[in-house]
C-alpha positions in Angstrom: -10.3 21.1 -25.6 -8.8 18.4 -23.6 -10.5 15.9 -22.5 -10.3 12.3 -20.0 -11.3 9.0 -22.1 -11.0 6.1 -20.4 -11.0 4.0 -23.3 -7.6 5.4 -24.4 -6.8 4.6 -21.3 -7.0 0.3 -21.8 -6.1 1.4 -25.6 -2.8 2.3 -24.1 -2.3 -0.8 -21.6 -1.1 -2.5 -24.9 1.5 -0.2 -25.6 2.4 0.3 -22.4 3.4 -2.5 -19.3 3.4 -0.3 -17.2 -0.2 1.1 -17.4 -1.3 -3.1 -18.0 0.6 -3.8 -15.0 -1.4 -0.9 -13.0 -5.0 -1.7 -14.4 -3.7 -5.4 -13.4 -2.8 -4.6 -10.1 -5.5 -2.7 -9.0 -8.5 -5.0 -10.5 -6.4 -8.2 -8.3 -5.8 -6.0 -5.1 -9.8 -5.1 -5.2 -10.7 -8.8 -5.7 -8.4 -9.9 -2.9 -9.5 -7.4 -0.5 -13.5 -8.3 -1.3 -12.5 -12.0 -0.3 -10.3 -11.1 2.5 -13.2 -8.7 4.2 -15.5 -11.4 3.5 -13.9 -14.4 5.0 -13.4 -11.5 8.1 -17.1 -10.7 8.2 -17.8 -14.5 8.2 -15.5 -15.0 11.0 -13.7 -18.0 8.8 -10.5 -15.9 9.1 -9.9 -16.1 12.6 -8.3 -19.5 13.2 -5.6 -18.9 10.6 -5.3 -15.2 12.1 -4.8 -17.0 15.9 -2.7 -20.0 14.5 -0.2 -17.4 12.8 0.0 -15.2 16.1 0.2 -18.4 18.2 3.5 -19.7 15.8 5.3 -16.9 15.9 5.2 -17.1 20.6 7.8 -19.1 22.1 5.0 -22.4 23.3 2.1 -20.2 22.4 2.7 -17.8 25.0 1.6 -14.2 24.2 4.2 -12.1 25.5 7.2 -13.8 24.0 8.5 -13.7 20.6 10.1 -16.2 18.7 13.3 -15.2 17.9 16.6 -13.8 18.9 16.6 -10.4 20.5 17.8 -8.3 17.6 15.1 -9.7 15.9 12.5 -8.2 18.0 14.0 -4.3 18.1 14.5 -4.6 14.5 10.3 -5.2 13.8 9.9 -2.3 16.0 12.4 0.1 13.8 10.3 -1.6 10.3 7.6 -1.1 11.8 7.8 2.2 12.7 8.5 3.3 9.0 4.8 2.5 8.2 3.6 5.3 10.8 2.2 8.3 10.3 4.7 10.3 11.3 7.6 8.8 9.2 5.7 8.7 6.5 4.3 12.5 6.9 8.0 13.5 6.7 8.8 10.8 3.7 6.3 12.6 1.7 7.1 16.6 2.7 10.8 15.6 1.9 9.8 13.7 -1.4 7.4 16.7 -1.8 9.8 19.5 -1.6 12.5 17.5 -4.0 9.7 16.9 -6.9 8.9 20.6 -6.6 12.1 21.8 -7.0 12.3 19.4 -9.8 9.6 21.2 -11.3 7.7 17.6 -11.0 4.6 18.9 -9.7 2.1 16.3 -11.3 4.2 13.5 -9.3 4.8 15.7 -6.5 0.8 15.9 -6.5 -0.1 12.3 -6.8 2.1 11.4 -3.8 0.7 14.0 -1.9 -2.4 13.5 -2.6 -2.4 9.6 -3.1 -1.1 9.7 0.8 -3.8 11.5 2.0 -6.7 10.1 0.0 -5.5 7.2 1.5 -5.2 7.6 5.1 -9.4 8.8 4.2 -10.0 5.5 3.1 -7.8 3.3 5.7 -9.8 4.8 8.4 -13.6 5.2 6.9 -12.9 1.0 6.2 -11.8 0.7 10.1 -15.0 2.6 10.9 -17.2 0.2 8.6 -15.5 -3.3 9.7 -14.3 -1.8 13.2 -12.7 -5.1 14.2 -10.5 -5.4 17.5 -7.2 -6.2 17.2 -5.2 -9.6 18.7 -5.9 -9.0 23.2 -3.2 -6.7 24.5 -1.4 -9.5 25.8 0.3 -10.5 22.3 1.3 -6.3 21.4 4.6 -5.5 21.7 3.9 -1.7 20.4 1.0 0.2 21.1 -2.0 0.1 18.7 -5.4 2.5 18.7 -8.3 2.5 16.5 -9.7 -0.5 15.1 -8.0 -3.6 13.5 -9.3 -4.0 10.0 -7.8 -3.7 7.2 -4.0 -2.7 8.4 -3.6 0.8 8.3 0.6 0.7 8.3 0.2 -2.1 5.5 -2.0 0.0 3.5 -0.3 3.5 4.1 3.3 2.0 3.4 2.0 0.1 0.8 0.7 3.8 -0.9 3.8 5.6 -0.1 6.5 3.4 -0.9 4.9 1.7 -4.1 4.6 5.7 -5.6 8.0 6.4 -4.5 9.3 3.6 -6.3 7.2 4.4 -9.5 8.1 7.7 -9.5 11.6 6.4 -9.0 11.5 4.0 -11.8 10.3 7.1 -14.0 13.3 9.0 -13.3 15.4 6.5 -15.1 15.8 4.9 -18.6 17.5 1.7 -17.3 15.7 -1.1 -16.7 17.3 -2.5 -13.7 16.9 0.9 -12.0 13.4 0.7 -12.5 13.5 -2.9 -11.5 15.1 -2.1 -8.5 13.0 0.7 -7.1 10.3 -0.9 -7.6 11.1 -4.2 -5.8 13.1 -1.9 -2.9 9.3 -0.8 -2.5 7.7 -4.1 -2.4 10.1 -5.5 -0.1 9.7 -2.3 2.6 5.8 -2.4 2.5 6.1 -6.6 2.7 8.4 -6.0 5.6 5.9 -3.4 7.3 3.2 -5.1 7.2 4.8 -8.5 8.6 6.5 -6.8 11.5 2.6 -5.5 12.6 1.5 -9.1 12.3 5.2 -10.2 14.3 4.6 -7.4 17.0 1.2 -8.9 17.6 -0.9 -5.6 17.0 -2.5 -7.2 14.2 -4.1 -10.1 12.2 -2.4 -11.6 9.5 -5.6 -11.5 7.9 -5.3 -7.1 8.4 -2.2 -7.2 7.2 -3.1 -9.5 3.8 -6.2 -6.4 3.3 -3.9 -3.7 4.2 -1.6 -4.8 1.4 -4.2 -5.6 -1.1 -6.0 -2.1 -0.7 -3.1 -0.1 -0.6 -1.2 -1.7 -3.8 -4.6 -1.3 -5.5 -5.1 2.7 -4.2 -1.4 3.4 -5.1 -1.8 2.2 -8.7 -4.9 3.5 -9.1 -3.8 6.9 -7.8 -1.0 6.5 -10.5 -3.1 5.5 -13.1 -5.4 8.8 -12.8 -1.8 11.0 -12.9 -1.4 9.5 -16.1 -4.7 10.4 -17.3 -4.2 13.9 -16.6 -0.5 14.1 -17.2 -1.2 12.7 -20.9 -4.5 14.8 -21.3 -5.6 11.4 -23.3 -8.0 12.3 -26.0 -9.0 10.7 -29.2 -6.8 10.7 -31.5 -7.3 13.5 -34.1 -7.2 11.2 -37.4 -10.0 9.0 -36.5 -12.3 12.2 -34.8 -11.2 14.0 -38.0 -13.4 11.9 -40.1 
């Protein structure tokens, strides 16, 4: 009978950069998170949070953006691919194509990675409940509490587990190079147009980014557990 050991698990993070990179990934996104929400709950964020928000308005002013105008409808469209909505459809599209793919463990862990992690961005909202920058600096509308960034975080899930599921799907290294940094660079991109649009902290977006790597890897990390059915190996349980 099958059975989960964790210990073949870092056995094969030597083999494997891709499972070392994950274990990596997640152990420094929960250590940056921790110091983040610390320096948040000791209010010793703030005056970086306020000095970013302040550089990027014309003379400190709230409701104007540095910036040419283009600039400013663009962060709204980024933006906007980090919301629940896009990202509902992202993953019922990606969803329905993994299926028909017969991919179900991958079509599961995005599925399920997603959801799992719109559970945790809000119970950590609930436990920090922080308010976001005054209504003067949004450009976009914003509900629910501030802490960590939940568009950082979700797009952070999403798009990090479509571009390792991506990179999965091909045997040449600068495909899987490429997915992967197409993913980075959308989440990055997501999370500094919330910070641009004024409907967040830098500070949320930094936690946000840190959580969500760390959920999406360790989301992947447990598919590979179950999609390898890791077990001891039969010579050294043989004897």
């Amino acid at each position: 009978m099958y059975r989960l050991d964790v210990r073949r698990l870092f056995a094969a993070a030597g083999r494997e950069i891709g499972v070392a990179s994950a274990l990596l990934i997640v152990a420094l996104g929960a250590w940056g998170f921790v110091g983040i929400a610390d320096e948040v709950v000791e209010g010793e964020a703030h005056a970086l949070d306020l000095a970013v928000l302040q550089a990027l308005r014309v003379g400190g002013q709230p409701n104007a953006l540095v910036g040419p105008e283009w600039l400013h409808v663009a962060a709204v469209d980024i933006t906007a691919l980090g919301s629940v909505a896009v990202l509902t459809l992202l993953i019922l599209a990606a969803f329905a194509l993994l299926g028909s793919l017969k991919r179900w463990t991958e079509a599961w862990l995005l599925a399920l990675g997603a959801l799992s992690g719109v559970t945790v961005s809000q119970s950590l909202k609930a436990v920090f409940g922080r308010e976001r920058p005054d209504e003067a600096y949004r450009v976009v509308e914003a509900v629910n509490a501030s802490f960590p960034s939940g568009h950082a975080m979700l797009s952070a899930v999403v798009f990090l587990t479509l571009g390792v599921l991506a990179a999965r799907f091909s045997e040449r290294r600068r495909v899987k190079i490429l997915a992967v940094s197409a993913a980075v660079v959308v989440s990055l991109l997501v999370g500094a147009s919330r910070v641009y649009l004024g409907v967040h902290w830098v500070s949320d977006v930094l936690a946000g980014w840190s959580v969500g790597a760390a959920w999406a890897m360790l989301c992947w990390l447990v598919a590979y557990l179950v999609e390898r059915r890791i077990k001891p190996s039969s010579a050294s349980d043989a004897t």
